[in-house]
FIKOLZA-1660 file (N, C-alpha, C; in steps of 0.1 Angstrom, whole numbers, plus 5000, padded with zeros to 4 digits):
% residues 123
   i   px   py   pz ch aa at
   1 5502 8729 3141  A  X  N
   1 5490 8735 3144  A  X CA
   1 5484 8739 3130  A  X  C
   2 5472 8734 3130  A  X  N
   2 5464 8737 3117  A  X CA
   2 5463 8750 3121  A  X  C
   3 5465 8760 3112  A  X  N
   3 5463 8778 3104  A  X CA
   3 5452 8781 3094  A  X  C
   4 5444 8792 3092  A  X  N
   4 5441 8792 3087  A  X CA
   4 5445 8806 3079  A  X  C
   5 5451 8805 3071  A  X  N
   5 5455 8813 3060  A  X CA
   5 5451 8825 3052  A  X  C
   6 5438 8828 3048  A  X  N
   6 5433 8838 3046  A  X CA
   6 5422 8841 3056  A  X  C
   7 5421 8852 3063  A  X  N
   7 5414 8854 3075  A  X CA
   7 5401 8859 3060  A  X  C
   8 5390 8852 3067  A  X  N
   8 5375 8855 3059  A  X CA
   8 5374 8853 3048  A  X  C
   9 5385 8841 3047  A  X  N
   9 5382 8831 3031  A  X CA
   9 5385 8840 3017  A  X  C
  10 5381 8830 3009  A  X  N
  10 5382 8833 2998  A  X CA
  10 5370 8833 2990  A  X  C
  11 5366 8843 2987  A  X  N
  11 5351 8846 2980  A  X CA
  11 5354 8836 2969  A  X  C
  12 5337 8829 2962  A  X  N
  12 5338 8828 2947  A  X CA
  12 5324 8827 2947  A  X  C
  13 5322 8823 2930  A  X  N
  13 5307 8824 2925  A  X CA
  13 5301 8809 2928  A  X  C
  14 5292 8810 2926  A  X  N
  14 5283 8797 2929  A  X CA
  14 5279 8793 2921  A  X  C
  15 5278 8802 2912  A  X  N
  15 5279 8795 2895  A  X CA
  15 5293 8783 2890  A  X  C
  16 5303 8792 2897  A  X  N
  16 5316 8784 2890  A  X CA
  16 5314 8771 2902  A  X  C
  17 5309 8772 2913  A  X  N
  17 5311 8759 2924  A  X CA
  17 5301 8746 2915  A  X  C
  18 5289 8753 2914  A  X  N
  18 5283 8744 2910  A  X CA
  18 5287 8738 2893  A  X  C
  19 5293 8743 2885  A  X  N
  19 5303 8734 2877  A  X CA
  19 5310 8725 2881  A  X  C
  20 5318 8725 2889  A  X  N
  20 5323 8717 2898  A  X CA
  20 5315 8705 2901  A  X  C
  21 5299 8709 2911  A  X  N
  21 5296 8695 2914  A  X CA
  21 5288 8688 2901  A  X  C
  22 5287 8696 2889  A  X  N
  22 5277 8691 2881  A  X CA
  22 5292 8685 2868  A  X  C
  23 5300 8686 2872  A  X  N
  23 5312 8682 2864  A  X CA
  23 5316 8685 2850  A  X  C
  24 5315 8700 2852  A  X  N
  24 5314 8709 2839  A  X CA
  24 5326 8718 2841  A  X  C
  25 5334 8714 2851  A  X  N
  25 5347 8720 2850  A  X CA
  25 5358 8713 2859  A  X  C
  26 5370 8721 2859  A  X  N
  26 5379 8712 2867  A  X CA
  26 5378 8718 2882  A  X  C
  27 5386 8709 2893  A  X  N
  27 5390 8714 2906  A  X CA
  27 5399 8724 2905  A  X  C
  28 5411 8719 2896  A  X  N
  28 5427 8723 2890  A  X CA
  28 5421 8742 2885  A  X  C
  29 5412 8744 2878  A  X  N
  29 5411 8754 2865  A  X CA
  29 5400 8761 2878  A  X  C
  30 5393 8760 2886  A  X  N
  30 5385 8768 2895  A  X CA
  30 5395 8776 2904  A  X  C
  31 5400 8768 2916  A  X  N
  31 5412 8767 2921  A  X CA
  31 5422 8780 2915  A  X  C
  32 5427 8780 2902  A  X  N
  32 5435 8785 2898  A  X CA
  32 5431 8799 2897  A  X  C
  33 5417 8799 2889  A  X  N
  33 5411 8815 2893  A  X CA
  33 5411 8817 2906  A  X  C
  34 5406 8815 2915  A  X  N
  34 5405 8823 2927  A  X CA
  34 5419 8824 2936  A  X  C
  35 5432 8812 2931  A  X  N
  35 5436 8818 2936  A  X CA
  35 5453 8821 2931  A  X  C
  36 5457 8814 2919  A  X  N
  36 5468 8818 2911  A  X CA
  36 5462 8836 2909  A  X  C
  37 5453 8839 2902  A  X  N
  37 5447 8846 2893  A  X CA
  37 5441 8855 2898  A  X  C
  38 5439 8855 2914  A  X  N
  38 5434 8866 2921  A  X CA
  38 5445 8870 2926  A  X  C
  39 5447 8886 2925  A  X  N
  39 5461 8890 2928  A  X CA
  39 5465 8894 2946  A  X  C
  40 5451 8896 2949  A  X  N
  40 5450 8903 2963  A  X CA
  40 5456 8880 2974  A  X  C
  41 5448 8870 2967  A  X  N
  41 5449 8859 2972  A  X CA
  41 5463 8856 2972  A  X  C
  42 5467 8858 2959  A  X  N
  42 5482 8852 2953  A  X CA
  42 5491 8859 2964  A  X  C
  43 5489 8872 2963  A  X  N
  43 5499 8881 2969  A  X CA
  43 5500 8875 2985  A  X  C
  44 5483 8876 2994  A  X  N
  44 5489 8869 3008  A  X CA
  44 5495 8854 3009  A  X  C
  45 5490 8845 2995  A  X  N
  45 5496 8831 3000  A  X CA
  45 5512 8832 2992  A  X  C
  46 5518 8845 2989  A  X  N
  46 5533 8842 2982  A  X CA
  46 5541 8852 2997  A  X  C
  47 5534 8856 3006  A  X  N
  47 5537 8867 3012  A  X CA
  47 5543 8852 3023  A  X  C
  48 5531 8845 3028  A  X  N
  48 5535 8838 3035  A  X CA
  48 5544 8822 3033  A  X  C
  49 5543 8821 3024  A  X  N
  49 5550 8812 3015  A  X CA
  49 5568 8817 3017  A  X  C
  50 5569 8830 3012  A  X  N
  50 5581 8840 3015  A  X CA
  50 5590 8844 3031  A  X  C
  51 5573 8841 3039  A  X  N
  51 5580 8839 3055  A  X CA
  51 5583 8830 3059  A  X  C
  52 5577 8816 3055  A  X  N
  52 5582 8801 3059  A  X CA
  52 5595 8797 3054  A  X  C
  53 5600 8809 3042  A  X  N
  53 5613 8803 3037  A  X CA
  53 5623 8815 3040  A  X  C
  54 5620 8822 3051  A  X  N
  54 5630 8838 3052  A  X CA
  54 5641 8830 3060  A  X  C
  55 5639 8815 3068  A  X  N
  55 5653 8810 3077  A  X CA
  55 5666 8810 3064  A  X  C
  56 5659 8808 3050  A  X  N
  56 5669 8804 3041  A  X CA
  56 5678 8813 3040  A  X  C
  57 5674 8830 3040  A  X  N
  57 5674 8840 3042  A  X CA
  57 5682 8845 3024  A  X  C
  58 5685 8854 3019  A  X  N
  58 5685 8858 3006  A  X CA
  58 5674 8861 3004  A  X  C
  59 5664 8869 3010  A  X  N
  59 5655 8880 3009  A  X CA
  59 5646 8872 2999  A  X  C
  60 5633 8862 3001  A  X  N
  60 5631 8852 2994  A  X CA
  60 5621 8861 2990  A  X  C
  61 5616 8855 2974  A  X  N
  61 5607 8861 2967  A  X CA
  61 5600 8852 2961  A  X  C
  62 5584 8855 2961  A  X  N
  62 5580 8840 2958  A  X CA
  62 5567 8844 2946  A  X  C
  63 5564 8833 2939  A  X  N
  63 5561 8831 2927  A  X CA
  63 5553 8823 2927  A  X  C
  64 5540 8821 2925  A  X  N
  64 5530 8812 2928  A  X CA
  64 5529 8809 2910  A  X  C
  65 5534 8794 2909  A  X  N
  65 5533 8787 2892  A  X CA
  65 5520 8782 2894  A  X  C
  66 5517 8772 2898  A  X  N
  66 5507 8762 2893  A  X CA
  66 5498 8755 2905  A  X  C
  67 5489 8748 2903  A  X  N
  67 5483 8742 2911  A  X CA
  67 5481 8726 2912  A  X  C
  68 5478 8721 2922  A  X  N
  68 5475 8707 2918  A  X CA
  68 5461 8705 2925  A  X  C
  69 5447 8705 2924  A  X  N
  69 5439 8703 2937  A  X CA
  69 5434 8691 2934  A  X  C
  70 5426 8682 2948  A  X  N
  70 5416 8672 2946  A  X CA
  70 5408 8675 2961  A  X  C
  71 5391 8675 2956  A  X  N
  71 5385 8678 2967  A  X CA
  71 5377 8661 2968  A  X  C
  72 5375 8661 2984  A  X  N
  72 5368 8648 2984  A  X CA
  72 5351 8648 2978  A  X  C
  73 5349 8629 2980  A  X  N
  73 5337 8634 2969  A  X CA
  73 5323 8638 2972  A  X  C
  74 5329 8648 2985  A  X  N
  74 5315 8654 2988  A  X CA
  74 5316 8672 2984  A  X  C
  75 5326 8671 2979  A  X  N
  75 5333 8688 2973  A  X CA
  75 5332 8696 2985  A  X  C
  76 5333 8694 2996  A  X  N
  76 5330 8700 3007  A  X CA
  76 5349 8704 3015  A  X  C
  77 5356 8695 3008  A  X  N
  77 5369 8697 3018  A  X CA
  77 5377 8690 3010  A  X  C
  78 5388 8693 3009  A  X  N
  78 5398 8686 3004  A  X CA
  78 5415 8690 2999  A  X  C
  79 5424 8689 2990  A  X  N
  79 5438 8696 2995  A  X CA
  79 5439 8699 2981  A  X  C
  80 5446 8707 2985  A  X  N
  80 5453 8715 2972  A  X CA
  80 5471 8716 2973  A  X  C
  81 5480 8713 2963  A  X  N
  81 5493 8715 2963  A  X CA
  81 5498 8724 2954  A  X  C
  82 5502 8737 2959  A  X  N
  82 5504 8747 2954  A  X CA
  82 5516 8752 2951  A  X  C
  83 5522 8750 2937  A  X  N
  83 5538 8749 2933  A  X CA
  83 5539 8768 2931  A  X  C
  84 5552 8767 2935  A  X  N
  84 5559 8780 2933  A  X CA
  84 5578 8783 2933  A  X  C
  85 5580 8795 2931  A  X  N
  85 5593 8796 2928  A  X CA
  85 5598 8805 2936  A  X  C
  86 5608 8800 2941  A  X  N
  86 5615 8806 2950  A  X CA
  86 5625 8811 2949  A  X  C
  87 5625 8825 2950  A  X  N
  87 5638 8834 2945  A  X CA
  87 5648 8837 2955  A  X  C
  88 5658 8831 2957  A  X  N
  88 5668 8838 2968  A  X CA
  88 5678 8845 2963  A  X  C
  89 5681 8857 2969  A  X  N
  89 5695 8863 2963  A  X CA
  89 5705 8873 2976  A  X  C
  90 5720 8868 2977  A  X  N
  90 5722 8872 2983  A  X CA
  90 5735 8882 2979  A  X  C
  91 5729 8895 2983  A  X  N
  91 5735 8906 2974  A  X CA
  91 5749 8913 2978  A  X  C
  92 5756 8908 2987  A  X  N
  92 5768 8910 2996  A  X CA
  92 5778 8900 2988  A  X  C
  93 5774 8889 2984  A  X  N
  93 5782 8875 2977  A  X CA
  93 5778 8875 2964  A  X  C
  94 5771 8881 2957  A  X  N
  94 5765 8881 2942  A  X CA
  94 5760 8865 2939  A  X  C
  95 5752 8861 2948  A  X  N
  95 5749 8845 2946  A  X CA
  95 5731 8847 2945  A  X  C
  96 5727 8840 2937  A  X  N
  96 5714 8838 2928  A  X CA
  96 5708 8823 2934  A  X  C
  97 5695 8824 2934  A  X  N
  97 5695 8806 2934  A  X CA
  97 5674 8808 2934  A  X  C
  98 5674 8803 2923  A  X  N
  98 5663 8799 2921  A  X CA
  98 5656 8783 2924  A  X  C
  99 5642 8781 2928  A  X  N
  99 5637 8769 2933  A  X CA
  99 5622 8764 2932  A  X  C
 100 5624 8754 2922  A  X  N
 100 5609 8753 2925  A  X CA
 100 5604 8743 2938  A  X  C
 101 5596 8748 2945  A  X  N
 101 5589 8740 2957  A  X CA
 101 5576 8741 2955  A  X  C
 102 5567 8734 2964  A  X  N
 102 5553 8732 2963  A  X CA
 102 5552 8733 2983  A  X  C
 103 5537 8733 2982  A  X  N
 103 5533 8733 2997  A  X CA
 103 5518 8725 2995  A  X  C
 104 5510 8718 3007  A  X  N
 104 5505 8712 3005  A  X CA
 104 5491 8719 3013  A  X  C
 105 5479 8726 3013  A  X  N
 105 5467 8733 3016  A  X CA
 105 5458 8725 3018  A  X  C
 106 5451 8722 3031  A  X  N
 106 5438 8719 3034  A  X CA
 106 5428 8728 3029  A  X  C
 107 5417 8726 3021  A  X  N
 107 5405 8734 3018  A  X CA
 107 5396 8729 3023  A  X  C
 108 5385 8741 3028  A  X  N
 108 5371 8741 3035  A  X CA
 108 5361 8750 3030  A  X  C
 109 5350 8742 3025  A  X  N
 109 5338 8753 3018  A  X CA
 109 5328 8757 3026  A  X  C
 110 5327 8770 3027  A  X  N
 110 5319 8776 3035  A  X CA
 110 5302 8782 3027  A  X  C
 111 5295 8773 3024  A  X  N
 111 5288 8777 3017  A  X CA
 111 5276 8789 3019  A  X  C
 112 5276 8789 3032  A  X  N
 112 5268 8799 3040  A  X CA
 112 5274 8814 3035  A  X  C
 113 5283 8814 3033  A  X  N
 113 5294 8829 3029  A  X CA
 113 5294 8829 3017  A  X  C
 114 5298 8814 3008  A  X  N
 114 5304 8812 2994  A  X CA
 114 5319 8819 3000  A  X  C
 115 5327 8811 3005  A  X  N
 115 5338 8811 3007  A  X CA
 115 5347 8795 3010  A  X  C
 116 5356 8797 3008  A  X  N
 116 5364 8785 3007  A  X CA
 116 5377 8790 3020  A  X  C
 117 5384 8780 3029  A  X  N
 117 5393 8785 3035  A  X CA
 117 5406 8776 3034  A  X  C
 118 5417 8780 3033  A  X  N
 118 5427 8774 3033  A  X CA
 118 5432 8771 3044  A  X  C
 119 5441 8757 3045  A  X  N
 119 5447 8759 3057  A  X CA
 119 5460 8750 3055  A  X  C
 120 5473 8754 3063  A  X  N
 120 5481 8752 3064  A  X CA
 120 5487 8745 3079  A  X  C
 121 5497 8734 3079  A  X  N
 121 5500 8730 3090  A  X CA
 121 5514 8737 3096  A  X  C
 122 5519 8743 3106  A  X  N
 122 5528 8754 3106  A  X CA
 122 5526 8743 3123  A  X  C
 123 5545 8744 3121  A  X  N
 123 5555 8740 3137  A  X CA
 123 5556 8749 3147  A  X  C
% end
């Protein structure tokens, strides 16, 4: 089932979009501000990121590293793969285990708002 991930998007400037389509910046380096670099963003997509991997169980803690995005070439939609680290520790056995993993994000530009939406495929 397609999800959508932040309920009422993710705000940005229209300044920074239109870099984008005028090719005066990156997908990768926009992307990363709104949403490595926004803390309130980072925080719900590491929150959820942290419930898709609670079956692993060691109280997961998650870490949003890096980004990978490409939008199609109408800048209107396209995916982003969003690496992070995954902390498990299980404190009864003194066992540690760090991970890097990535997840893969549908994006949707809502230009009428200036919002963008994530979305996720969830079983």
């Amino acid at each position: 089932m397609k999800t959508k991930i932040i309920k009422g998007g993710v705000s940005f400037l229209k300044a920074d979009y239109d870099k984008l389509v005028n090719f005066k910046g990156s997908t990768d380096d926009f992307f990363y501000k709104y949403i490595i670099q926004s803390s309130g963003v980072n925080k719900q997509i590491a929150q959820l990121l942290a419930n898709l991997n609670r079956s692993d169980g060691g109280g997961p803690i998650v870490n949003l590293v890096d980004l990978d995005s490409n939008l199609n070439p109408d800048f209107v939609k396209g995916k982003i793969d969003i690496s992070y680290q995954l902390k498990l520790e299980w404190g009864c056995e003194a066992i540690k285990k760090d991970i890097l993993k990535s997840e893969k994000f549908d994006v949707e530009f809502d230009f009428k708002e200036n919002v963008f939406y994530l979305y996720l495929f969830l079983v």
